[in-house]
N, C-alpha and C positions, 0 to 999 in steps of 0.2 A: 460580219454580223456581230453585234455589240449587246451583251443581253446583263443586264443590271436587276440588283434586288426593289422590291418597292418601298423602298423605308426609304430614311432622311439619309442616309449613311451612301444610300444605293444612286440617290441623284447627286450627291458630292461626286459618286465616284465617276459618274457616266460627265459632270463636268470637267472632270479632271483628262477624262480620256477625249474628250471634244478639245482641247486645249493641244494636245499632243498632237491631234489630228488634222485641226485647219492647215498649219504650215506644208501638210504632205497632202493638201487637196489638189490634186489637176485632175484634167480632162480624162475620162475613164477609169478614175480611181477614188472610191467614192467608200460608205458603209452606209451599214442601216444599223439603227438603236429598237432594242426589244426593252419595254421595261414591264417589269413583274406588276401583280395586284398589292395593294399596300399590304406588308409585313410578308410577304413572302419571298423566298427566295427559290433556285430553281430546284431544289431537290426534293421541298415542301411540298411546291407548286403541283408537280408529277407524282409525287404521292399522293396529294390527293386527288387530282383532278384528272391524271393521267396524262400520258405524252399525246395523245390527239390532241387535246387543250392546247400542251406547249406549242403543237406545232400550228392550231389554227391563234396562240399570238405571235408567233414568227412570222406568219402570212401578212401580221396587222402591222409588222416593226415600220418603223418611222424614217425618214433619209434625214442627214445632214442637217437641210435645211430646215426642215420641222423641226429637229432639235434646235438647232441652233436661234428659230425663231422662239421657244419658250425660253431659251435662257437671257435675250436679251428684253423679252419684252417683259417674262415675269408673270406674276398674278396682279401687274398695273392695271388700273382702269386709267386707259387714255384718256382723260376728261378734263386737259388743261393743255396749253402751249406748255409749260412747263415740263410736265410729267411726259410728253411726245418727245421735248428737246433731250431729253432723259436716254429716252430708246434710242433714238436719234444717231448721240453720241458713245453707248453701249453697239449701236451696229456697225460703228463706224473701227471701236474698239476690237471687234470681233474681226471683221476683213481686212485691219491691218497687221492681224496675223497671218495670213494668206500672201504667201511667196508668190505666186501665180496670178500675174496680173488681169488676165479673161474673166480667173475664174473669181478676183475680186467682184468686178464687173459686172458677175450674174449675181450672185451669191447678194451684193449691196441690193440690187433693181430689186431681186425677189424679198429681201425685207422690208425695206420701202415701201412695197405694193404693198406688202400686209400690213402694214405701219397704217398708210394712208386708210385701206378698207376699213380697219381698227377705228381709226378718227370718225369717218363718216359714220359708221353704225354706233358710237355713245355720243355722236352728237341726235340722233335720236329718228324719230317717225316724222316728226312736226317739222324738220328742217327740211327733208325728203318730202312731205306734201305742200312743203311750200314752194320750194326749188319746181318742183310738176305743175301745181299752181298760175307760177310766174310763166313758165312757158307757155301753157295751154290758153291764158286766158289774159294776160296782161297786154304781151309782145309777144311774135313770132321765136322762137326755141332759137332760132340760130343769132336772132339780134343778142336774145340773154347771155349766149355762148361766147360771144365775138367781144361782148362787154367787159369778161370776167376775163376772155383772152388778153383782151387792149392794158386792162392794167398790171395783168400779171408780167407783158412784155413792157410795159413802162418802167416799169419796178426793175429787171434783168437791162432795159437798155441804157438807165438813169438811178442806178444805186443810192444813188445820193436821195431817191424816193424811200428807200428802205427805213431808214433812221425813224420816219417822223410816218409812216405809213404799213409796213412789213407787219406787224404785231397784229395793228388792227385787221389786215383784209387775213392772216393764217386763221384769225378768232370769228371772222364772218361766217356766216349760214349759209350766204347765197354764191359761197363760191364752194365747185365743186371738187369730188376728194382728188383728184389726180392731178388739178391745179396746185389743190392747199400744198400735196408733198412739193411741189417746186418750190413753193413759196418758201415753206418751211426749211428746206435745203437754202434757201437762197438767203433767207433772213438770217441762219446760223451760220454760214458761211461769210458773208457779211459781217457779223458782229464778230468771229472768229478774226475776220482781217479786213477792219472798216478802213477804206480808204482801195478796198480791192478794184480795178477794173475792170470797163466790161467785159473786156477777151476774156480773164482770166474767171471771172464768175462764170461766164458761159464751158466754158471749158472744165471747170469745177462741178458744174454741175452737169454735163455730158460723163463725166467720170464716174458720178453718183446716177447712171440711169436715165438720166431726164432726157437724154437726147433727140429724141425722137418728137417730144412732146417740146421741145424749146424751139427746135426749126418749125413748129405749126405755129407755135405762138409768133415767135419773132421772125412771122412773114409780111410782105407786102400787102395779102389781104387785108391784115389784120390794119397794117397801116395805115391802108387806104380810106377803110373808115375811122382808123382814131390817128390824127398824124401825131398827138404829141405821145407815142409809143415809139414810136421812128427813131431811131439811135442818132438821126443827123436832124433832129430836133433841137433845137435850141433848148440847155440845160437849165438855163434861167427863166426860161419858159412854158417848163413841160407841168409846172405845178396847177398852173391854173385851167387846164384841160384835165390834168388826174383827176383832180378835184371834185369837176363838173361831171364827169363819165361814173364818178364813188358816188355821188348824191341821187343821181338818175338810178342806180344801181339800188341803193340802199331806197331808194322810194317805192323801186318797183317790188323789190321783196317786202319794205310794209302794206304797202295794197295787196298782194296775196295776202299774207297773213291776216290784214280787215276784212279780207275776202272767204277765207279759210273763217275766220271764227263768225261773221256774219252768216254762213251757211248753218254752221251747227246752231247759229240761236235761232233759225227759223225753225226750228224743231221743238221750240223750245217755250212752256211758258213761264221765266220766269223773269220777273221786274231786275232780280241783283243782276243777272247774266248782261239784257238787256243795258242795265246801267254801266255795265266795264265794258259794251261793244260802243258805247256813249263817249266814253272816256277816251277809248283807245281812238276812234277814229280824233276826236278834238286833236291829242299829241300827234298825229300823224300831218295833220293841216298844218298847226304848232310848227312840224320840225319843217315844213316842204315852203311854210312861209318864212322861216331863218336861213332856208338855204337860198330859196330866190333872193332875198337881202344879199346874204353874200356871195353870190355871185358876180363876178366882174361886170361892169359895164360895158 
């Protein structure tokens, strides 16, 4: 048990001891971090509040990994590929101090997951009742699923998708958070070492967690409905199937969305409201008649 003052001085020091400590993390050797109320320290603390208090924040002390997730993620608001790629490469910074490879392993998956939760919740409410939207009332939930699966494994099976594609689907709405961290992993890893293969991305990203979630994506069902996902797809050919599968994708997330704000205007009387569900549906025709144009023959 690690118990630190609550000033600026008190979380340097509780950094400085987290820093000593990853190297000597294994399996059943662990600590918890106690930190004081701001400007107190422990002698203050029990004077005035008494040792029950101390001891009901001793109850409250923090493991490893909660520490170690505010020091990498910070007082950031996730709210850009950017500022994610940030934490990203600060977690990656953190577990390659960890001697002990397992516990790399967990310690990576368990930041990531909160990485990725972090993502979904400041991308906000509106992405979440559209994403529910699309399933309930556009397509069947598992076509939306199997969609956002087909290119996340095009991407992992045809890298060479990542360059011209990666950025854009980590910044999309309608792919969901457990996907985005793959992608996210996938696209920094990528750009880390463009020209990587697919064993070795796949395997790179089984290292960083994803593994479990990369044998669902880059399965046969998946294939089955999108073949140019298929690793024995033709590379010079898998562009003009991603393509088609992102367009279908991105259309059905604008029909919820016209769908989502045409319900609240039926509540509604107002001409301006009225006039921007006017507008938005036009752009929505707009975009679904430019992609029929480009669509192959």
């Amino acid at each position: 048990m690690l118990c630190f003052d609550g000033d600026e001085a008190g979380r340097r020091a509780a950094g400085r001891a987290l820093d000593r400590l990853l190297p000597r993390l294994v399996p059943g050797r662990t600590a918890r971090f106690v930190f004081l109320p701001e400007g107190e320290d422990p002698d203050s603390f029990v004077s005035l509040s008494g040792p029950e208090a101390f001891g009901r924040l001793v109850e409250r002390a923090i493991p490893v990994s909660e520490a170690l997730w505010r020091r990498v993620a910070g007082t950031q608001t996730i709210d850009s590929p950017e500022f994610a790629l940030i934490v990203r490469k600060n977690i990656e910074a953190a577990v390659a101090q960890m001697a002990e490879r397992d516990t790399q392993f967990y310690y990576r998956a368990f930041l990531n997951k909160r990485l990725s939760s972090l993502i979904w919740e400041n991308r906000g409410r509106k992405r979440k009742a559209n994403l529910v939207e699309m399933k309930s009332d556009i397509v069947p939930e598992e076509n939306i699923a199997n969609k956002q699966k087909a290119l996340v494994a095009a991407l992992i099976n045809h890298p060479h998708l990542i360059r011209s594609h990666g950025e854009r689907l980590v910044e999309a709405e309608y792919v969901s958070p457990e996907l985005a961290g793959v992608l996210m992993d996938a696209v920094a890893l990528y750009g880390d070492a463009e020209g990587m293969d697919v064993d070795d991305l796949k395997e790179q990203l089984r290292t960083k967690g994803h593994g479990d979630l990369v044998g669902k994506i880059c399965s046969r069902k998946i294939y089955e409905v999108a073949r140019f996902a298929d690793p024995a797809f033709d590379p010079a050919s898998v562009e003009p199937g991603f393509a088609d599968a992102l367009r279908q994708l991105e259309r059905n997330f604008a029909a919820a969305e016209l769908q989502q704000r045409l319900k609240r205007g039926l509540y509604r009387e107002d001409d301006a409201e009225f006039a921007r569900l006017t507008e938005f549906a036009a752009d929505i025709a707009s975009r679904a008649a430019a992609a029929d144009e480009a669509e192959p023959g």
